[in-house]
Short mmCIF file of the C-alpha atoms (twelve columns), coordinates in Angstrom:
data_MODEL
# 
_entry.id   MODEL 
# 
loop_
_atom_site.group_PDB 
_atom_site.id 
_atom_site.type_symbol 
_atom_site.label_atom_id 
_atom_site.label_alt_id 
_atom_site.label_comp_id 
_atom_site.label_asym_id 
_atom_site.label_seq_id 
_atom_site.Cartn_x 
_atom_site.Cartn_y 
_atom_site.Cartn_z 
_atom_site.pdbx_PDB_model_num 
ATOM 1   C CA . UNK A 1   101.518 78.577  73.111 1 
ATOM 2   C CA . UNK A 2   100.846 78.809  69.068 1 
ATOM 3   C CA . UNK A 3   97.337  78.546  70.077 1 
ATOM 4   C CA . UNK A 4   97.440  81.028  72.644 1 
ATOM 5   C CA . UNK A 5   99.049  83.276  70.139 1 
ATOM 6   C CA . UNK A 6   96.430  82.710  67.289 1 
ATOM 7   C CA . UNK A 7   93.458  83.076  69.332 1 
ATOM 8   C CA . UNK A 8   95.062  86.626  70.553 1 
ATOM 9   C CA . UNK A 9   95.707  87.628  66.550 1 
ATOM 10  C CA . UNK A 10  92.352  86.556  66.170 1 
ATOM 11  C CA . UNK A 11  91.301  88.922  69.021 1 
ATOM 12  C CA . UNK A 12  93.321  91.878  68.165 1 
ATOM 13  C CA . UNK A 13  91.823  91.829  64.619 1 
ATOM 14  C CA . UNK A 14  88.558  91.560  65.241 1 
ATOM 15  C CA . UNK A 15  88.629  94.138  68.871 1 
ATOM 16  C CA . UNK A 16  91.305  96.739  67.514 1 
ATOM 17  C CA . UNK A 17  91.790  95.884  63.654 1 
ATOM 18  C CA . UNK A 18  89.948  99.360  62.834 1 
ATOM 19  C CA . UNK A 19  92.818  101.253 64.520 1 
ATOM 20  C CA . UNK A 20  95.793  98.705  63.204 1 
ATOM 21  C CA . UNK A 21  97.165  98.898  59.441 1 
ATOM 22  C CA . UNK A 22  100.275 97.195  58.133 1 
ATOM 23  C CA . UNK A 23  102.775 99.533  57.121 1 
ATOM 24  C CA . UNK A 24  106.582 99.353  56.173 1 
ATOM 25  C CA . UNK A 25  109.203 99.759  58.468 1 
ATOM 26  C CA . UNK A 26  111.160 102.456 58.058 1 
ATOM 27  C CA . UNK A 27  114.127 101.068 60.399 1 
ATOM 28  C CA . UNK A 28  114.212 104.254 62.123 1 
ATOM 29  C CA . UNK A 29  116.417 104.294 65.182 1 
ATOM 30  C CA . UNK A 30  116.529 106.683 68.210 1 
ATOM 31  C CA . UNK A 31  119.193 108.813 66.347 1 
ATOM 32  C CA . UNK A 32  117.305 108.699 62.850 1 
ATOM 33  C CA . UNK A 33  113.607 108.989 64.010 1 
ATOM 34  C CA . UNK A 34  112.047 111.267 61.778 1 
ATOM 35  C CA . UNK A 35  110.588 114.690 62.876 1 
ATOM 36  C CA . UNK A 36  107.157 115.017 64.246 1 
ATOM 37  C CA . UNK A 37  105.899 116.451 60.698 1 
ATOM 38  C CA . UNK A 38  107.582 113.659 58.983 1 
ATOM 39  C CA . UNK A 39  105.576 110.641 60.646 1 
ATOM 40  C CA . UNK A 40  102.403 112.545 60.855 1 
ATOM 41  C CA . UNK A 41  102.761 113.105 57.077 1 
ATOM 42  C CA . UNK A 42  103.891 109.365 56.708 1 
ATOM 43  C CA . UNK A 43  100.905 108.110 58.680 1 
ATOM 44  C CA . UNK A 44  98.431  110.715 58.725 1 
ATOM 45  C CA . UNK A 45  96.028  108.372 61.184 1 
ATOM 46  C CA . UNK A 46  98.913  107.866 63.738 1 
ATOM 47  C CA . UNK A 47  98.965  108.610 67.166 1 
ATOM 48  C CA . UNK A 48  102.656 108.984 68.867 1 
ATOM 49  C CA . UNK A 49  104.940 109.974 71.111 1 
ATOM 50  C CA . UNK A 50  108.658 110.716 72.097 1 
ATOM 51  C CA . UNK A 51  109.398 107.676 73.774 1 
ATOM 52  C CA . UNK A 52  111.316 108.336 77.048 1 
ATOM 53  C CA . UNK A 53  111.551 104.972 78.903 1 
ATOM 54  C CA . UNK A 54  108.954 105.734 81.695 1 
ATOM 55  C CA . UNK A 55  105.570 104.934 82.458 1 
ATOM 56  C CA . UNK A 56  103.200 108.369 81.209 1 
ATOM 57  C CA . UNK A 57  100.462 107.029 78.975 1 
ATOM 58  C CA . UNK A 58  98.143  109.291 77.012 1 
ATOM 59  C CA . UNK A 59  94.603  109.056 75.795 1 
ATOM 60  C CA . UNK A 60  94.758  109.908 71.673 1 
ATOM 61  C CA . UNK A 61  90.965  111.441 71.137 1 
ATOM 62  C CA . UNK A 62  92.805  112.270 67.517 1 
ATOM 63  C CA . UNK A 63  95.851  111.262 65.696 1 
ATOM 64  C CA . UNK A 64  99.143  113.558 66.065 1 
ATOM 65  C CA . UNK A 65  101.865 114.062 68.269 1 
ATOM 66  C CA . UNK A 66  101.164 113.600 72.096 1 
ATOM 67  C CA . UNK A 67  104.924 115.096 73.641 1 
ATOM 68  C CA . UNK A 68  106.467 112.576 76.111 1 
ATOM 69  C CA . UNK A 69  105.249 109.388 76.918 1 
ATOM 70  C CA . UNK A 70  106.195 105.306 76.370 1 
ATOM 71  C CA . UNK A 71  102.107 104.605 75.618 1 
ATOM 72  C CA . UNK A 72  98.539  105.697 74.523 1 
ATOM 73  C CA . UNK A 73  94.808  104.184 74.486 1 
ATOM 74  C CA . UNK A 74  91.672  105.155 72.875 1 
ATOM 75  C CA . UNK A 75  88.663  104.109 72.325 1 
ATOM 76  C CA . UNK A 76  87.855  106.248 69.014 1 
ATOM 77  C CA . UNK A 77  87.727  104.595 65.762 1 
ATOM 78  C CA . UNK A 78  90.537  105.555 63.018 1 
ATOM 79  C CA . UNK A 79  93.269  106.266 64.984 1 
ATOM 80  C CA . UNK A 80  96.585  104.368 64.556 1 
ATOM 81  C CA . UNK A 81  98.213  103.742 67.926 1 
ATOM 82  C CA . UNK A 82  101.858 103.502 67.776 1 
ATOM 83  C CA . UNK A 83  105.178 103.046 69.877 1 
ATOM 84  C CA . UNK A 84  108.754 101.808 68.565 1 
ATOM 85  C CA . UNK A 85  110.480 99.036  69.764 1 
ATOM 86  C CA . UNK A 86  113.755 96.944  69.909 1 
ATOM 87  C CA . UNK A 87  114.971 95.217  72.420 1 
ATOM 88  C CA . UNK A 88  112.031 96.719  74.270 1 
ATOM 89  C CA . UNK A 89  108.647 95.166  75.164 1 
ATOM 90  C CA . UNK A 90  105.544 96.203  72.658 1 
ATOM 91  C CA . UNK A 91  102.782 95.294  74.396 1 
ATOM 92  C CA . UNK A 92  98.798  95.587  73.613 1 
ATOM 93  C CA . UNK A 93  96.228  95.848  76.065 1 
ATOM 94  C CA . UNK A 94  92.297  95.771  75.041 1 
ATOM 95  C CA . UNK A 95  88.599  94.981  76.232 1 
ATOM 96  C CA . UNK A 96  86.494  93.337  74.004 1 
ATOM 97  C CA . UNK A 97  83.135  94.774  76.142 1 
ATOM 98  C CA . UNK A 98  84.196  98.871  75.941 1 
ATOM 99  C CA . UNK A 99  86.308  98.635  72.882 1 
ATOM 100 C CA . UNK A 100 89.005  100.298 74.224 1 
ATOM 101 C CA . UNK A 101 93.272  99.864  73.390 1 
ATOM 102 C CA . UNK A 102 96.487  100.522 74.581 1 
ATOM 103 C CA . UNK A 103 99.901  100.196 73.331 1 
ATOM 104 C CA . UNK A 104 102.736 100.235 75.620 1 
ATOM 105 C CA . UNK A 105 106.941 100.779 75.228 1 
ATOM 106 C CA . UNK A 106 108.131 98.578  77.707 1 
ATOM 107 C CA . UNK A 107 111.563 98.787  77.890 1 
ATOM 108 C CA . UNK A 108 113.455 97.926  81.094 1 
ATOM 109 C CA . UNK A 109 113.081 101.420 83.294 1 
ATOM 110 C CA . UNK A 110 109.395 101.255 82.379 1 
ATOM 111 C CA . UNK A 111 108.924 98.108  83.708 1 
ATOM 112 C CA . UNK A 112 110.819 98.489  86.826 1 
ATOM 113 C CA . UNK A 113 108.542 101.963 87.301 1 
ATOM 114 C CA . UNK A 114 105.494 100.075 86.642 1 
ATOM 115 C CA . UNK A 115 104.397 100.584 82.857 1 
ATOM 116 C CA . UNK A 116 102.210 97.897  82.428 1 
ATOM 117 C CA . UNK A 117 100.526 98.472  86.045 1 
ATOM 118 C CA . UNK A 118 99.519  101.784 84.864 1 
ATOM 119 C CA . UNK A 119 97.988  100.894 81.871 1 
ATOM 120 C CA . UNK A 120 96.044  98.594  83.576 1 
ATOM 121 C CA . UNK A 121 95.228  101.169 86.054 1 
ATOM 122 C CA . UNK A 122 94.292  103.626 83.906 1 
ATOM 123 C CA . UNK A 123 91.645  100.209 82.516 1 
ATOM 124 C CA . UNK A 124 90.109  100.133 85.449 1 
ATOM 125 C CA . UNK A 125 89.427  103.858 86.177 1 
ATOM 126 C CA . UNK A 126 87.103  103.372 82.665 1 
ATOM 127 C CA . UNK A 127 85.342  101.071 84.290 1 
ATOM 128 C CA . UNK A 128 87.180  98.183  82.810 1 
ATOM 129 C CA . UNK A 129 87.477  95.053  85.513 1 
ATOM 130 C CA . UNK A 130 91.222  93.686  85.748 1 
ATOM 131 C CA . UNK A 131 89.950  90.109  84.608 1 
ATOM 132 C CA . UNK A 132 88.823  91.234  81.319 1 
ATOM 133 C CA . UNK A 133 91.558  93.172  79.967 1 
ATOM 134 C CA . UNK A 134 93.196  91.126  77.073 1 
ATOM 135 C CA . UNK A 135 97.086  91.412  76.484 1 
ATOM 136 C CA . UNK A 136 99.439  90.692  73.909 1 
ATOM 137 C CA . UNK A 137 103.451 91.009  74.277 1 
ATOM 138 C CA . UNK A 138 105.230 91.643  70.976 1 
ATOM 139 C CA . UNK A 139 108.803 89.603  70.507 1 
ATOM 140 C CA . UNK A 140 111.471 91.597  72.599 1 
ATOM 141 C CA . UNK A 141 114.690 90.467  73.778 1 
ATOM 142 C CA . UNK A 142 115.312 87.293  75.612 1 
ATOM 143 C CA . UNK A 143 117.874 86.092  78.079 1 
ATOM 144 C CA . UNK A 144 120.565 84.204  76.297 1 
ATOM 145 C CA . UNK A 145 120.075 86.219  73.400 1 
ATOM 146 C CA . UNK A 146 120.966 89.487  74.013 1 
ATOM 147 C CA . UNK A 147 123.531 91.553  76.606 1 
ATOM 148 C CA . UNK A 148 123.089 94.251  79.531 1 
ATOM 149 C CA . UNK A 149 125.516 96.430  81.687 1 
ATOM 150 C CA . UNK A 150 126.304 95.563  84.978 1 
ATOM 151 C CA . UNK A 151 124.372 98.555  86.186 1 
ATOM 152 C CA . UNK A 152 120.759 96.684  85.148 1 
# 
């Protein structure tokens, strides 16, 4: 598993490093998130979006604001994908062959509508086969560890 996860750093580095930076966190929460103007100003290379728990994913030709979504790809150098996350799933998606990335919000609606089915279908309408695609799950919550309502 440590190797697993080392050999995918290693990956994400060298495939998507041009479009990652380290930056603080700002331990902004869904009632504290900054305006748009704010985090474009923060992160002037950024690409994001007003996370809404679903399963829209849009392409970011450019950084900015792209309105609703929980995910975005590109394959354009300098720009800074981004999504928030918590309890929820980050997750990263890339080919090494087309140069192309994805970062996903995964929280629990999204994956029940599909999230990460999407993204890889949206892979494989570039062109991208299935068995290729590389993918990396950020720490989320795990059972044990954390609670739900009744209703999920």
């Amino acid at each position: 598993m440590i190797r697993a996860r080392a050999e995918a750093a290693k990956s994400i580095k060298r495939v998507v490093g041009r479009n990652m930076v380290n930056k603080p966190h700002y331990g902004w929460t869904q009632e504290s998130y900054p305006e748009r103007e704010d985090v474009a100003a923060r992160f002037p290379d950024a690409a994001f979006c007003r996370q809404v728990h679903g399963v829209v994913i849009h392409y970011a030709d450019r950084p900015g604001f792209y309105g609703d979504g929980d995910g975005l790809f590109t394959d354009k150098d300098g720009v800074m994908l981004t999504v928030r996350t918590a309890d929820c799933n980050g997750i990263v998606l890339w080919d090494d062959e087309k140069d192309v990335v994805m970062v996903l919000h995964a929280g629990w609606k999204g994956t029940a509508q599909g999230i990460l089915e999407h993204g890889i279908a949206l892979f494989q309408k570039r062109g991208i086969k299935a068995q290729s695609i590389n993918l990396f799950f950020a720490p989320s919550a795990q059972i044990g560890r954390a609670s739900c309502r009744e209703r999920v």
